[in-house]
N, C-alpha and C positions, 0 to 999 in steps of 0.2 A: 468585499472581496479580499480575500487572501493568498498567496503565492510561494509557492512550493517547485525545487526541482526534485525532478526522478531521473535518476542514475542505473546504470545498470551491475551487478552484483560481479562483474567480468570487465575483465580488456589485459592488454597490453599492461604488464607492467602493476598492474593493479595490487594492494595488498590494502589490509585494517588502516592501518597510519596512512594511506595516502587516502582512506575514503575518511578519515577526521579531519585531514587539512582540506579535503570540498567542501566539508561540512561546516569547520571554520572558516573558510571563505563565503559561503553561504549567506553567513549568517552576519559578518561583516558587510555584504554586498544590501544585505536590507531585505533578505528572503525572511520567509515565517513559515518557512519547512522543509523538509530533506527528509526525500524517501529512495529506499535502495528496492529492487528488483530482486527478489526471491527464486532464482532458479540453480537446478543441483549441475549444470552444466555451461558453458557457454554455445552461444548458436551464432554462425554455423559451426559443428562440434570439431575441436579442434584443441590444441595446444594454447591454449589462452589460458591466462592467471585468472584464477575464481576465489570470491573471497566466501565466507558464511555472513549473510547479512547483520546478523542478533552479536557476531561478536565485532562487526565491522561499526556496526549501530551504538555498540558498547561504548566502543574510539571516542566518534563522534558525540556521543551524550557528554563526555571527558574534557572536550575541545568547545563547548558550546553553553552557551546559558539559557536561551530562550525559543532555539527553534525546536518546533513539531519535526518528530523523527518517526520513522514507522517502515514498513514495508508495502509493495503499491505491485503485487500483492503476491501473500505467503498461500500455497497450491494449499489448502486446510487438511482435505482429503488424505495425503503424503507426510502428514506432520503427526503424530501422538499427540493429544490434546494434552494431558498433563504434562509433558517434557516444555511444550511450547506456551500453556499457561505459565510455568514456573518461570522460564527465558521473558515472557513477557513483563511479568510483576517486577521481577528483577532489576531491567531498564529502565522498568515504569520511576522505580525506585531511584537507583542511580542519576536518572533524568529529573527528579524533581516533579513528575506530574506529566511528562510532555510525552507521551506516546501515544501513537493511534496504530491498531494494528490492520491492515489489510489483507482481504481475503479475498479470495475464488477457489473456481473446480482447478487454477491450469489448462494449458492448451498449447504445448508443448507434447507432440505423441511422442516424440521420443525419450525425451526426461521417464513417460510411465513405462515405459520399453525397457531403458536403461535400470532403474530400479526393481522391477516385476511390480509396479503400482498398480492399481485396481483401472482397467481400461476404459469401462461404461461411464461417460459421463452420467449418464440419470442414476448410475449407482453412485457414484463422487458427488454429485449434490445429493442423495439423502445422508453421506458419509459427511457432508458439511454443515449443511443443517443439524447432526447430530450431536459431531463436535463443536458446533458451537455451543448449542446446550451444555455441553458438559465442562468450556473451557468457561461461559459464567457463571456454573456453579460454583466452580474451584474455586469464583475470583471474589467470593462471599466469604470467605474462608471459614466457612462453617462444613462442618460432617457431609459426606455425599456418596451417594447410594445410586448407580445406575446400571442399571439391566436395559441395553438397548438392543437394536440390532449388530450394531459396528464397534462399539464400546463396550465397556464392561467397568466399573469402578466399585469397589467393595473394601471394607477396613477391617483388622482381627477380630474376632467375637464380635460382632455385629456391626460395630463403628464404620462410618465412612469413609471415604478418601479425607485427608484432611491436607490443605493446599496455605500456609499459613507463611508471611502475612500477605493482607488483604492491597489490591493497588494502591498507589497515593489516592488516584483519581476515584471523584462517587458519581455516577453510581459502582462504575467499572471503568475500565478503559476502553474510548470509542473505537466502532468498527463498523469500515467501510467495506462495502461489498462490491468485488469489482463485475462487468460486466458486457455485454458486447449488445451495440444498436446498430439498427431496429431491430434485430433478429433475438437478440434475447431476451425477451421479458420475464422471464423466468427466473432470471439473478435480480433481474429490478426489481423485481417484487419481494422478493427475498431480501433484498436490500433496503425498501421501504421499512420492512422490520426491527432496523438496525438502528443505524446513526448516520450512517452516510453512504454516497456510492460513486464509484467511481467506471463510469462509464469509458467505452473505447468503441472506434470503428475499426473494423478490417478492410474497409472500402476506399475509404480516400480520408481526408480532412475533416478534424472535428470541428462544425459550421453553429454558430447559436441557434439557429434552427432545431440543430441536435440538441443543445443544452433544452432550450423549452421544450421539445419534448418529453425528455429525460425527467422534467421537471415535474411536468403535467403528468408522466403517468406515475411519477412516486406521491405526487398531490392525492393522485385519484386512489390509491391502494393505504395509503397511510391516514389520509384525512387532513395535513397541515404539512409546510414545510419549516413552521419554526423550529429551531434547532438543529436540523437535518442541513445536513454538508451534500454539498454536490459538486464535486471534484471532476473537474473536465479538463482533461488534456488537449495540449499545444503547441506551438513554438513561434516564438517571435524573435524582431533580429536585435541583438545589443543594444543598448540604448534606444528602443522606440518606447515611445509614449503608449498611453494605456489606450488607443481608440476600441483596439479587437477586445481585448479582456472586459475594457467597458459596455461595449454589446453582449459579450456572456455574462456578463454580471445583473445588465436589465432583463435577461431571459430566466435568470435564475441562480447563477454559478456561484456557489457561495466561496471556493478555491481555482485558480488557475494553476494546474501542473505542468511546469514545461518541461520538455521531452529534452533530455540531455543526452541523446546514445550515441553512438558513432555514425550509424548509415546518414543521418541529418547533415553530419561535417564532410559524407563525401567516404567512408571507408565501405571498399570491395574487398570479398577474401582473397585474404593474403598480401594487402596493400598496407601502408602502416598505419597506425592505431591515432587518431586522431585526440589523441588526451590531452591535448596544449588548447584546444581548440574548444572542447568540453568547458576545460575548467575555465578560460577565457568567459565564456561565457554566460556562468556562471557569478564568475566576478563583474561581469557588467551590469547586474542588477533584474529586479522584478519589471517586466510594463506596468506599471502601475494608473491604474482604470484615474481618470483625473477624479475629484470629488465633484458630487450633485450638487449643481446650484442652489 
């Protein structure tokens, strides 16, 4: 088991330099990843400091030597494959190896409202599944040629996109697909395709219960869970010991992500911004699951 916090891309006060110094706190505190929140707005919408993740991400690669950095997760659909291939390699680069990018449709209506995005989710997942195709072509940095539906990549007199150079990471750079249980199988299996997945509920608390599940049905579509990361969100209190994280880790969990946002610490709109309390937190370390006898 491995232990990551996720951040949100907003708050009070927030800017690049203050998400490198979480990030180097992080990673002083004993974590083994830092992921930021991908969204074009803060919620509820309002007057709140917003950063851009990939250049917030940038900081942090700057400030860090060994934590996993990424996004948990980038809305794919809303992104230009090529613009956010290149953003990607780029980190990958600067990082040394250490990105993993995360994706979804998004679920945010009014982030697609605020932009004029594409509203049908079953249209954003064939928009996803497309670009993804085309973000690991680019990442082969060889010639590329695509006529899809949503896409379009073509190079002068014949040639293809050419996306050059190629990630640190081989085969490419891992990507998690996020998702919602029970009710989504649909990303989970999509995610089975991948490299990892990052499961969420909308109902209450994520229970190991969930992670076996989550497990069992990416077993059942993929065939194996070696190598496959399965990232399950959480929160635990400062300093406790690994008991809960070690029951998602014998269900399955190959990552613990803990939930670092504000409503956790207690912030109502328009109450103040609980960022002492975030980073606190943070700085108190991973629960870390004890080791098997």
């Amino acid at each position: 088991m491995r232990y990551a916090v996720s951040m949100p891309n907003f708050g009070v006060g927030l800017d690049a330099a203050a998400v490198g110094d979480a990030a180097a706190t992080a990673e002083a505190a004993g974590w083994d990843g830092f992921f930021l929140w991908d969204h074009t707005l803060a919620f509820p919408p309002g007057p709140v400091d917003l950063v851009d993740p990939w250049i917030a991400l940038t900081v942090a690669a700057t400030r860090t030597r060994r934590l996993r950095l990424g996004t948990l997760v980038t809305p794919l659909p809303r992104r230009r494959p090529v613009d956010l291939a290149r953003q990607v390699v780029t980190l990958d680069h600067l990082s040394g190896g250490r990105v993993t990018l995360g994706v979804g449709l998004g679920s945010m209506p009014f982030e697609w409202e605020y932009g004029g995005e594409e509203p049908d989710p079953v249209v954003r997942g064939a928009m996803l599944d497309e670009a993804l195709e085309v973000l690991t072509a680019l990442w082969t940095a060889e010639p590329v040629r695509h006529e899809g539906t949503h896409y379009r990549l073509a190079g002068p007199d014949g040639w293809g996109a050419l996306h050059h150079p190629p990630p640190v990471q081989r085969p490419r750079v891992p990507v998690w697909v996020g998702g919602t249980w029970p009710t989504g199988a649909r990303p989970l299996r999509r995610a089975a395709r991948w490299d990892g997945v990052v499961p969420m509920r909308l109902d209450g608390r994520w229970e190991p219960s969930d992670t076996a599940g989550v497990a069992a049905l990416v077993r059942r579509h993929r065939g194996f869970l070696d190598g496959f990361d399965v990232a399950v969100p959480g929160e635990s209190d400062a300093g406790a010991g690994g008991e809960v994280t070690g029951a998602h880790a014998e269900a399955g969990a190959t990552w613990w992500v803990e939930a670092v946002h504000p409503w956790r610490f207690g912030y109502t709109d328009g109450g103040p911004w609980p960022g002492t309390a975030m980073v606190d937190r943070i700085a108190a370390g991973p629960p870390r699951a004890a080791p098997r006898p």
